[in-house]
C-alpha positions as CSV (number, residue, x, y, z in Angstrom):
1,X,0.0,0.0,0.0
2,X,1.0,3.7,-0.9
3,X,1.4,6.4,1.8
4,X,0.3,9.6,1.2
5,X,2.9,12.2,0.9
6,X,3.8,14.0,3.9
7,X,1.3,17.8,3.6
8,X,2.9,18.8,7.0
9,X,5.4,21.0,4.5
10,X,1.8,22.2,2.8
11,X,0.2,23.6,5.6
12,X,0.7,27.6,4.7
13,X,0.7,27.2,0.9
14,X,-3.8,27.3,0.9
15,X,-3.4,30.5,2.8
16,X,-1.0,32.5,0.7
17,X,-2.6,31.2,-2.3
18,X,-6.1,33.1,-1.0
19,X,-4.0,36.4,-0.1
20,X,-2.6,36.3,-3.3
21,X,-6.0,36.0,-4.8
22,X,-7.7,37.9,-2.1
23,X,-6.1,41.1,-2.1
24,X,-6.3,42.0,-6.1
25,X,-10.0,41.2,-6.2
26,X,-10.5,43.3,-3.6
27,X,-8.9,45.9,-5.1
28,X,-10.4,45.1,-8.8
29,X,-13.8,45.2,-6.6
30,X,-13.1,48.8,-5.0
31,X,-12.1,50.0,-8.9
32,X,-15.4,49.3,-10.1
33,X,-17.4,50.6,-7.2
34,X,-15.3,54.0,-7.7
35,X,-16.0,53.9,-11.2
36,X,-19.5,53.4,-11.3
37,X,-21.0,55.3,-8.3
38,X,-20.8,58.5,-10.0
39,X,-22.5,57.4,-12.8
40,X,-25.1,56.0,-10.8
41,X,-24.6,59.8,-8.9
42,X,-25.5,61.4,-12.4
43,X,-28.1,59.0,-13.4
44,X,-30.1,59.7,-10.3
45,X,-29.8,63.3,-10.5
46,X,-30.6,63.5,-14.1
47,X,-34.0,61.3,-13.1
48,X,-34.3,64.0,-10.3
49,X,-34.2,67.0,-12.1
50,X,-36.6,65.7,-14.9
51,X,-39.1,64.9,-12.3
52,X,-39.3,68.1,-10.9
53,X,-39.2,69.7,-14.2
54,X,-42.7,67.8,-14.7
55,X,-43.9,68.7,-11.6
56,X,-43.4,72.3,-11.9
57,X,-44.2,72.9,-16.0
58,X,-48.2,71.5,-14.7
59,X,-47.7,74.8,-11.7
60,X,-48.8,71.8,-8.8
61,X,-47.0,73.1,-5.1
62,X,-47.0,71.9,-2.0
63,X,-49.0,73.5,0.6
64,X,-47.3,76.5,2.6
65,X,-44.7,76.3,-0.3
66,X,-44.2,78.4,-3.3
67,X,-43.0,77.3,-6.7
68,X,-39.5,77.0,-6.7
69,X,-39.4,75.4,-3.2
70,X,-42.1,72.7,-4.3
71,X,-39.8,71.8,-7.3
72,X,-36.8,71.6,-4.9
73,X,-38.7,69.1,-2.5
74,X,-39.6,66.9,-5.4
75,X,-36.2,66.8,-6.7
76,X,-34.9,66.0,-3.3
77,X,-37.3,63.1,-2.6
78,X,-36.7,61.4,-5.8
79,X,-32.3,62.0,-5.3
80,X,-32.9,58.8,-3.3
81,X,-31.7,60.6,-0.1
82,X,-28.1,62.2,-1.6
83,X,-29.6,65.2,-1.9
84,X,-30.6,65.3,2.2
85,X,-31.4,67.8,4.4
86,X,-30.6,71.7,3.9
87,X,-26.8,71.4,2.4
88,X,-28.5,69.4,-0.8
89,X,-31.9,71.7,-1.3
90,X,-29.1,74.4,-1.2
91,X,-27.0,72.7,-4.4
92,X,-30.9,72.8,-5.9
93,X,-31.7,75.4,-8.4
94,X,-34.5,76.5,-10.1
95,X,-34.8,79.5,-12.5
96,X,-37.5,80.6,-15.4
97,X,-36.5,82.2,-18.6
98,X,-38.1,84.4,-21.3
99,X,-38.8,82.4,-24.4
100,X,-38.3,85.5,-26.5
101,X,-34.8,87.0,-24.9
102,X,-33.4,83.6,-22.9
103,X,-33.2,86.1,-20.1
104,X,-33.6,84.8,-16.7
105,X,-36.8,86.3,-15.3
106,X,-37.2,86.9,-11.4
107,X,-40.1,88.5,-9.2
108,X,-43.7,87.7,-9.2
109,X,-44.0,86.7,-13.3
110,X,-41.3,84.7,-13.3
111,X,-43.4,81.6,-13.8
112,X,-45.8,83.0,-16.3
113,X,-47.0,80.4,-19.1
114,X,-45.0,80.2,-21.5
115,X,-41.5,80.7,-19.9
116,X,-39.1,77.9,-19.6
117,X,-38.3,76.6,-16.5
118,X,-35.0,75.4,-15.4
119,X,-34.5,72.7,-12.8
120,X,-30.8,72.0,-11.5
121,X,-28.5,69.8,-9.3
122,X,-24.9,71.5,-9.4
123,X,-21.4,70.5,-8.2
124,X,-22.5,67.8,-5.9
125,X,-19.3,66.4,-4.8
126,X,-18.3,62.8,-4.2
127,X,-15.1,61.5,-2.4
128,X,-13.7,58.1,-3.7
129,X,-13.4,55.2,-1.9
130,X,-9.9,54.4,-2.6
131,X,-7.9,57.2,-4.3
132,X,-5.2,55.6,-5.8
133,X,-5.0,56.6,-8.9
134,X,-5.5,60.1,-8.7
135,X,-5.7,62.5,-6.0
136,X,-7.6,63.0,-3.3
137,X,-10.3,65.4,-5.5
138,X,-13.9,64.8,-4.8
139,X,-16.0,64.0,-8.4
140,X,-18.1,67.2,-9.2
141,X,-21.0,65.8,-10.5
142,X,-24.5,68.4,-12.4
143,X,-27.6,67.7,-13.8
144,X,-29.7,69.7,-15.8
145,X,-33.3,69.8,-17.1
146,X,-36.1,72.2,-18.3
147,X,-39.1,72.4,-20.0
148,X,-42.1,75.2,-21.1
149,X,-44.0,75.9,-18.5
150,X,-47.6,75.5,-19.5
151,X,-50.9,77.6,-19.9
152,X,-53.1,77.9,-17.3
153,X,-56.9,77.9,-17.8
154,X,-58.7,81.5,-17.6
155,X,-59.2,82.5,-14.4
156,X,-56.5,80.0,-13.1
157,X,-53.4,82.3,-11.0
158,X,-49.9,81.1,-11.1
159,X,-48.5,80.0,-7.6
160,X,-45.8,82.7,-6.4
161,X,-42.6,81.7,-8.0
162,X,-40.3,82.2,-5.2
């Protein structure tokens, strides 16, 4: 009969094989989180914006809230919670503009029918997870959107824009 070959020699070789394996996927794992967050950042905000845009072409608010602080709210509920709290309704804008001059229009007409209406998410910034590769520089990530605000029936008053 055959003995087996002595594997008291073997012992370490199983875990240095999986830190040898371990430690690259790791890092290969980390890379593609890094990569893709951001764009999953930008896709989110780009769905944000556009559903606020929506909201506010068809003049609907919230109640105790004017125009442009209705928009905000919607964007920030659907920014799936990166837009949070005071600091992201503060990286929120909203602005109308003339259809005629492309002028941006403030004070009580600003969001008369016919004017376009602007919805944006600007320089949100995200920190990566392992920055190797580059420095230490957060990702700046925008999103824009806007749309013609619509006509309102007769008799029908805009909400106060601001």
């Amino acid at each position: 009969m055959q003995s087996l070959p002595n594997r008291g020699k073997q012992a370490g070789h199983a875990m240095l094989e999986f830190a040898l394996v371990f430690t690259p996927l790791m890092a290969l794992m980390m890379a593609i989180i890094d990569y893709s967050m951001p764009v999953f950042l930008r896709a989110t905000f780009v769905h944000a914006v556009r559903e606020g845009v929506r909201y506010g072409i068809t003049y609907r608010t919230e109640a105790g809230l004017s125009h442009a602080e209705s928009i905000k709210r919607v964007v920030q509920n659907h920014a799936m919670g990166f837009l949070g709290g005071s600091a992201g309704l503060a990286r929120i804008q909203v602005k109308f503009y003339s259809p005629i001059t492309f002028n941006e229009v403030t004070g009580p007409t600003a969001n008369a029918s016919g004017n376009i209406l602007e919805v944006s998410v600007n320089d949100y910034e995200w920190n990566q997870i392992v920055p190797i590769w580059r420095s230490a520089l957060p990702v700046r990530i925008s999103a824009i959107s806007s749309d013609r605000l619509e006509t309102l029936p007769r008799g029908v008053v805009a909400p106060a824009p601001f």
